[in-house]
C-alpha positions as CSV (number, residue, x, y, z in Angstrom):
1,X,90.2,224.4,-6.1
2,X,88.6,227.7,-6.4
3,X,85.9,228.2,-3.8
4,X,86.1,224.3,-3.0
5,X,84.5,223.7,-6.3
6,X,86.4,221.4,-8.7
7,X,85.7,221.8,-12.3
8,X,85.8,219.8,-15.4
9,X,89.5,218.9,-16.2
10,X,90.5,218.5,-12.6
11,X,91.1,215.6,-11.1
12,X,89.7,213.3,-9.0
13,X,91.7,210.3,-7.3
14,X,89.4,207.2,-6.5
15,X,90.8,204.2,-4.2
16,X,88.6,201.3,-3.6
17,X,88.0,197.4,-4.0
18,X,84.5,197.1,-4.9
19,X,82.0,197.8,-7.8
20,X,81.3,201.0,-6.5
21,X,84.9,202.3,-7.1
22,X,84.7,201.7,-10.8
23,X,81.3,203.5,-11.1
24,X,82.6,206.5,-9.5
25,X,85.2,206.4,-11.8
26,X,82.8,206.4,-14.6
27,X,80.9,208.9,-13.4
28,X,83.8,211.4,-12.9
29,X,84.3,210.8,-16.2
30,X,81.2,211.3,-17.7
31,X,80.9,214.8,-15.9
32,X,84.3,216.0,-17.3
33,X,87.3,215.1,-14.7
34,X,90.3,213.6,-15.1
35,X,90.0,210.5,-13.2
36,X,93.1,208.7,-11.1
37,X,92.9,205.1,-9.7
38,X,94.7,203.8,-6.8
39,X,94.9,199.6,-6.2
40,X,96.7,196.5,-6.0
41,X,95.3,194.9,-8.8
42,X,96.2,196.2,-12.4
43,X,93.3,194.3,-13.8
44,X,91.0,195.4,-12.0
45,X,87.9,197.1,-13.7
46,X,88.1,200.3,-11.8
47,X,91.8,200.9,-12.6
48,X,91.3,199.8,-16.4
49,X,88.9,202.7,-16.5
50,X,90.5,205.4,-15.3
51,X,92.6,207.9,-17.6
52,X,95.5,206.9,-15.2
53,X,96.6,204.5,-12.3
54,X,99.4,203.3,-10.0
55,X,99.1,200.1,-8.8
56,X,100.4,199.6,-5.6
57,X,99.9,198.2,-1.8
58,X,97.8,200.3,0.7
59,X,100.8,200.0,2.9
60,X,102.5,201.7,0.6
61,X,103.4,205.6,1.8
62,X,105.6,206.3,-1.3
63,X,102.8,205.8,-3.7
64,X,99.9,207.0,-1.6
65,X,102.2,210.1,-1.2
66,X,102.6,210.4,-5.6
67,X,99.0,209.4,-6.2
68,X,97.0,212.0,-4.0
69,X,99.8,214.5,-5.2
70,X,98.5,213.9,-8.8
71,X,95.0,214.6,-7.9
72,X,93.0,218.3,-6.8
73,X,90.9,215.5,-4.6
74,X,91.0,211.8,-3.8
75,X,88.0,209.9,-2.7
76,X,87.1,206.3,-1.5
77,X,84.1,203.3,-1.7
78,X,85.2,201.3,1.4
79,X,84.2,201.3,5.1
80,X,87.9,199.2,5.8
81,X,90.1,201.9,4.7
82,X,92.6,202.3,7.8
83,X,92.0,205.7,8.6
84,X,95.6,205.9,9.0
85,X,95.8,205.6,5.1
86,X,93.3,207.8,4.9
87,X,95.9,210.7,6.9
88,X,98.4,210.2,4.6
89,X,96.2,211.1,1.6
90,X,95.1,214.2,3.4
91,X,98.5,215.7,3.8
92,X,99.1,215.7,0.3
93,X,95.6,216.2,-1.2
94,X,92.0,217.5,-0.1
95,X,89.9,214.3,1.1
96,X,86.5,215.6,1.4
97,X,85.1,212.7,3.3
98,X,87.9,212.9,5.7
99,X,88.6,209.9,8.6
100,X,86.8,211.3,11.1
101,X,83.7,209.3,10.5
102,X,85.4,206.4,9.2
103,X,87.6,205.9,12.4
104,X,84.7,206.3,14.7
105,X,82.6,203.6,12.8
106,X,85.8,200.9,12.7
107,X,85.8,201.5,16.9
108,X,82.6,200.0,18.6
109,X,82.8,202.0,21.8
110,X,83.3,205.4,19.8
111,X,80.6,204.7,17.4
112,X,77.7,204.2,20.5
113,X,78.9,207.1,22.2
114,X,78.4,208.3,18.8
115,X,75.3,207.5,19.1
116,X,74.4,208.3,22.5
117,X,75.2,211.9,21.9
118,X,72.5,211.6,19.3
119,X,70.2,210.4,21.7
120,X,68.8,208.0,19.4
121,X,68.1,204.0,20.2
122,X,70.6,201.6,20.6
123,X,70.9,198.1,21.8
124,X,71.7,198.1,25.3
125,X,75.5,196.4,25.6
126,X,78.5,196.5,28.4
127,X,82.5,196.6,28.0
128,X,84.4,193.6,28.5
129,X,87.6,193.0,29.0
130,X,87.5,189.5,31.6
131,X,85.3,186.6,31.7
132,X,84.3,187.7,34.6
133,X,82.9,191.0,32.5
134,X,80.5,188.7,30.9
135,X,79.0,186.8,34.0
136,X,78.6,190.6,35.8
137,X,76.9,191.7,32.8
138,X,74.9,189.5,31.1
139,X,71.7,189.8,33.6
140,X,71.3,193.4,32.8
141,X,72.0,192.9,29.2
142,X,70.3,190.2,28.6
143,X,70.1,186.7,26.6
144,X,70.9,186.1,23.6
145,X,73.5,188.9,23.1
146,X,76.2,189.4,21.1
147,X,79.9,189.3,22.1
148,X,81.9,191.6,19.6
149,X,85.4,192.8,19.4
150,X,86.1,196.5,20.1
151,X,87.6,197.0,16.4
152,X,85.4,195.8,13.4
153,X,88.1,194.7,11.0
154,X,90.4,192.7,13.6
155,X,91.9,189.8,11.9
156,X,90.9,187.7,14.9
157,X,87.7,189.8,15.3
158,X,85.0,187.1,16.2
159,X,82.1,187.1,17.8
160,X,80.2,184.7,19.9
161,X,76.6,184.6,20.4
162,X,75.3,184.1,23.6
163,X,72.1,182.4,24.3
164,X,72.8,180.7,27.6
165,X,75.1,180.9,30.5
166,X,76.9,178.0,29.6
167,X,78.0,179.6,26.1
168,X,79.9,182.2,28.6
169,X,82.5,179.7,29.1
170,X,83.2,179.7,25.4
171,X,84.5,183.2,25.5
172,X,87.8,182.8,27.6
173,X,89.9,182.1,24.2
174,X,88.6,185.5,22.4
175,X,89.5,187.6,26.0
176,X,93.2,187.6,24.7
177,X,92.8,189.3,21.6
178,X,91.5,192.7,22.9
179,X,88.6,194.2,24.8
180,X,85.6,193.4,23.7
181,X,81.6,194.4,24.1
182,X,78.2,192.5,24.8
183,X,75.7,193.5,23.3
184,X,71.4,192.9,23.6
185,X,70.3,191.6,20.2
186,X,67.2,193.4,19.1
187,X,64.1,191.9,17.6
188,X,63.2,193.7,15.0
189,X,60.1,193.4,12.0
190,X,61.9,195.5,9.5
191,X,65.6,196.6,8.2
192,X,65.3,200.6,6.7
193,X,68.3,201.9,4.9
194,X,68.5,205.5,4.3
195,X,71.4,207.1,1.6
196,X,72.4,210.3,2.9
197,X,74.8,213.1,0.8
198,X,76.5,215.8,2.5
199,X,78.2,218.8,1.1
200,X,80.8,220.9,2.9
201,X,78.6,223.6,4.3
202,X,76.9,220.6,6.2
203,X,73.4,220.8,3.4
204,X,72.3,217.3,3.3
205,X,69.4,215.4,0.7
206,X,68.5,212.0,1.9
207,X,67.6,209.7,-0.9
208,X,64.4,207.3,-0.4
209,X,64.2,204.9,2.8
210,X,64.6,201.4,1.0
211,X,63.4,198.9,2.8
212,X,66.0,195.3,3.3
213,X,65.3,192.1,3.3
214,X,67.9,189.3,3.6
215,X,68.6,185.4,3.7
216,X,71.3,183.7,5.7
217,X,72.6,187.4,6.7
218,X,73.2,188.3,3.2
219,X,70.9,191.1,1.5
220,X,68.5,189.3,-0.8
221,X,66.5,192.0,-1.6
222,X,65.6,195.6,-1.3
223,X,62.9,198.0,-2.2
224,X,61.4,201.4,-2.7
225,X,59.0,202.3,-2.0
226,X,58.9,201.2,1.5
227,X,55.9,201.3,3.4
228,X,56.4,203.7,6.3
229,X,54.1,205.5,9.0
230,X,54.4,209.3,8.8
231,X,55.8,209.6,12.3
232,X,58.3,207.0,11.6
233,X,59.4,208.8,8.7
234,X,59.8,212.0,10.4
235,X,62.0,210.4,13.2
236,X,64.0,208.0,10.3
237,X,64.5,212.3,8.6
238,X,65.3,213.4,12.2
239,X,68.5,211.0,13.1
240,X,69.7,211.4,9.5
241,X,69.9,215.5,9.6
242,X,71.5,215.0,13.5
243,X,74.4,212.8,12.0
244,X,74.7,215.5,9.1
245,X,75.0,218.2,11.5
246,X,77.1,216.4,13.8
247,X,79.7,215.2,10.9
248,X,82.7,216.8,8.7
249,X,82.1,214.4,6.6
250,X,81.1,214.9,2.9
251,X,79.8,212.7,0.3
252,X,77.3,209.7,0.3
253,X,77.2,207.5,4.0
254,X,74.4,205.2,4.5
255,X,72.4,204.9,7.7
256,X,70.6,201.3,8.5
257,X,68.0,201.5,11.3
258,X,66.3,198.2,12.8
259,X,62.4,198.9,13.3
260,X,60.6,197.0,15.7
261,X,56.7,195.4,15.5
262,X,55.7,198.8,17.7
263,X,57.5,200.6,15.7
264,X,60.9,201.5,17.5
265,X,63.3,202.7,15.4
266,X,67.1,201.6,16.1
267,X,70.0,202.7,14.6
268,X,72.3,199.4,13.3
269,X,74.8,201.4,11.9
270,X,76.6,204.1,10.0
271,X,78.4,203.1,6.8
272,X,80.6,205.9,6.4
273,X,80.8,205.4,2.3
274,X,78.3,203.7,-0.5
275,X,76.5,201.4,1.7
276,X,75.0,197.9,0.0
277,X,71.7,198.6,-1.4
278,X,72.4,202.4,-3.2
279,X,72.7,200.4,-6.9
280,X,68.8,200.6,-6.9
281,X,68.9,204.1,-7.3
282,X,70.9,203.2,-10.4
283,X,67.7,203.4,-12.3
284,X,64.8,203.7,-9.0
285,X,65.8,207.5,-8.8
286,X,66.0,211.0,-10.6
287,X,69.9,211.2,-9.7
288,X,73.0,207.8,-8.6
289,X,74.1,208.0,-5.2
290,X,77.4,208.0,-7.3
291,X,76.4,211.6,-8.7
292,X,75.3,212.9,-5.7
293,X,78.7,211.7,-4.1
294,X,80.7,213.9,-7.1
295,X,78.7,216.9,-6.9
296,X,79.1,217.2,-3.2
297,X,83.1,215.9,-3.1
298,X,83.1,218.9,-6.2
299,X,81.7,221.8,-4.4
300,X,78.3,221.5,-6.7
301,X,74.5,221.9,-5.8
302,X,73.0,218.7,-3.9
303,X,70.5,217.4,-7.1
304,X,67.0,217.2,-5.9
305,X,66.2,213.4,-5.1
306,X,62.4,211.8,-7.0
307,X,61.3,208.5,-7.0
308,X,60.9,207.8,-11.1
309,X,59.2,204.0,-10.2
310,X,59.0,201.5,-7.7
311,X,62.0,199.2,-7.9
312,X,63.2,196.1,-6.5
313,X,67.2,195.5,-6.1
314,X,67.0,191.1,-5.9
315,X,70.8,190.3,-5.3
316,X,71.9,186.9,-6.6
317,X,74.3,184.3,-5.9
318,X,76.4,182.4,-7.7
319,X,74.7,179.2,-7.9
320,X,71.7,181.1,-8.7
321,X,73.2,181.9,-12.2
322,X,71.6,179.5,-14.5
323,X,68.6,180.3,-12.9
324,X,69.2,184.2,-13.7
325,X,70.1,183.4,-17.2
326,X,67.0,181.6,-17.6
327,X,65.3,184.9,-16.7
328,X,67.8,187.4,-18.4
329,X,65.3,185.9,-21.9
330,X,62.3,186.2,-20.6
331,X,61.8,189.3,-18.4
332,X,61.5,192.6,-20.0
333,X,61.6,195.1,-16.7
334,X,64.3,193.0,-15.4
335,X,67.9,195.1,-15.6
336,X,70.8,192.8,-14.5
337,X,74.1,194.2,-13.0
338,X,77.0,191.2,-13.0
339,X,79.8,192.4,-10.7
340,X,83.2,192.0,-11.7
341,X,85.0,188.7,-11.9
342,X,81.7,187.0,-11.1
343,X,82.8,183.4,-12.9
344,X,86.0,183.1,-11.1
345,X,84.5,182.8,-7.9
346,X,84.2,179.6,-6.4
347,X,82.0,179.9,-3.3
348,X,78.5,179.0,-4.8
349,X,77.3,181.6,-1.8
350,X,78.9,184.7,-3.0
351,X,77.0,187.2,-4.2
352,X,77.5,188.0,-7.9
353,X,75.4,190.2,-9.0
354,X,72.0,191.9,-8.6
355,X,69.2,192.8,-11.3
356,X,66.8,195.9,-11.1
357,X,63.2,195.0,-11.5
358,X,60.9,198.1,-12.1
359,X,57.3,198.7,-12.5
360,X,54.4,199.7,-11.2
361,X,54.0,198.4,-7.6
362,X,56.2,197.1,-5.6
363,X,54.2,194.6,-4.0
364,X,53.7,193.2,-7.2
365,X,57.3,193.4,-8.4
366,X,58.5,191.1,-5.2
367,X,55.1,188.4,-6.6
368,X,57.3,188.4,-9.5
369,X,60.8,187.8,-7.8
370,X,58.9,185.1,-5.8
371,X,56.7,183.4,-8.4
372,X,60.7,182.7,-10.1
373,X,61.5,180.4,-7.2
374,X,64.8,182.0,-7.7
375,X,64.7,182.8,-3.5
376,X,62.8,180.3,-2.4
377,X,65.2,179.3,0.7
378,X,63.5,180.6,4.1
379,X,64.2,184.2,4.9
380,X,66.2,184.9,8.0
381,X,66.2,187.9,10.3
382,X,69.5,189.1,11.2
383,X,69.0,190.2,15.0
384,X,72.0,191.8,16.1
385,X,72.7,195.1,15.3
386,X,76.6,196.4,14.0
């Protein structure tokens, strides 16, 4: 690439297993690049849309060696890529988003003294490694808190919540698999989530705060825009810039923060790829998080970042579907996304799809969602941060 800038007719090599992986293929298209896939699923939508593919196992060096060879860059849409896969693509291709920040974020100890050198708010938590860890620990960290494995995507990764000293006990199985941390859970008022692209000389544009709000721990909806003190704004602007100047990364990562009735502002976590709520800038904003991520993976100018109209992002499950189709009739500012192989699911509590709801004010917008009875289940506050 000349000057790190990759022009039409070059291409870009995209490996993922979500929705987002086949919108970044479609917008590499749209903007001119030859676009590559990378999974183990032939049929999957993101493969069927790219010019070409190899289909293939993650484990698989060979063809992780051919595909990234094919491509001037290779990029990815999932927080669980081993960052040792992520090597192997390196060596034979540029991988602008590196696995840097994508091996810190999978380790629970590096990620807070991530953090820490940030200096921004955290829940207070201890490293474990006995039983006898936990019964040291828990007075200064607290009850209920949260016992978590070091690595997030251990297949035995679970985590035990702790509300008494009698749920300690309960912990002795999970001491075998790894160390561990405990962890304060937080009380907070209000989830923030703030889309952040970087380019390669470290510029940044944050797109709009968009404010979360979820049910059972899933994200039922989310909204711009959010309703947000100046101070806490500036602060919210403040941690984002210090990750951006404190990463190689480049791309779109997603910062969630945990706000608290006073008003302090905790930082949940770091999603270093698309995180789960950047679809509403699909039609909420003057530029996609997914053509933001291209013109920064691409060498280009950083587009400037305007809201165009308040918009709600209600995610829907699916035994929610007849309900949605009743509503897909009636409602005229109502834009509905169905994700990929949404009717061969059979958990009625997966998440199938989300619709867009636009208009004037947002407070309005969410009477709307409500007045459905779509959502009606009790809202629940997911307390424990990442």
């Amino acid at each position: 690439m000349d000057n790190h800038v990759l022009y039409p007719g070059g291409t870009i090599g995209v490996i993922g297993n979500s929705s987002n992986g086949s919108m970044i293929v479609a917008a590499a298209r749209q903007a001119g690049f030859n676009v590559g896939a990378y999974g183990a699923d032939e049929t999957s939508e993101m493969l069927q849309l790219a010019d070409f593919r190899i289909v293939g196992e993650l484990s698989d060096r060979e063809r992780l060696e051919d595909f990234a060879q094919r491509c001037d860059l290779v990029t990815y849409d999932s927080e669980h890529l081993s960052p040792a896969v992520l090597d192997v693509l390196a060596d034979k291709t540029a991988l602008p988003q590196g696995s840097d920040l994508q091996m810190v974020m999978q380790d629970r100890l590096l990620e807070r003294a991530f953090y820490e050198q940030l200096n921004v708010n955290i829940p207070p938590y201890a490293t474990i490694v006995s039983l006898d860890d936990i019964y040291q620990s828990i007075n200064s960290i607290g009850y209920p808190a949260v016992l978590k494995p070091i690595q997030k995507d251990l297949p035995h990764g679970e985590e035990l919540l702790i509300k008494t000293q009698t749920d300690i006990a309960q912990a002795a199985g999970l001491m075998d698999w790894g160390t561990y941390i405990l962890e304060s859970t937080v009380s907070y008022a209000r989830e923030l989530a703030v889309t952040v692209a970087r380019t390669r000389d470290g510029e940044a544009t944050l797109f709009p705060a968009v404010q979360i709000e979820r049910q059972d721990g899933q994200l039922k909806w989310a909204y711009l825009p959010a309703q947000i003190e100046p101070d806490v704004q500036s602060e919210l602007d403040r941690i984002c810039n210090e990750i951006v100047a404190n990463v190689t990364y480049v791309g779109v990562f997603e910062v969630d923060f945990m706000l608290t009735a006073n008003n302090a502002i905790y930082v949940k976590q770091i999603v270093p790829t698309f995180g789960e709520v950047g679809r509403i800038f699909d039609r909420a904003t003057s530029t996609t998080q997914f053509e933001q991520h291209l013109r920064a993976i691409a060498g280009l100018p950083l587009s400037d970042v305007e809201i165009l109209r308040p918009t709600v992002l209600a995610a829907f499950k699916k035994r929610q579907l007849n309900a949605i189709r009743t509503q897909w009739v009636i409602k005229k500012n109502w834009h509905f996304s169905y994700y990929q192989r949404y009717q061969q699911t059979t958990n009625d509590d997966d998440l199938v799809g989300h619709v867009l709801v636009q208009g004037d004010d947002v407070n309005k917008l969410l009477e709307q969602l409500d007045d459905t009875e779509i959502w009606s289940e009790p809202t629940s506050t997911d307390e424990s941060a990442e």
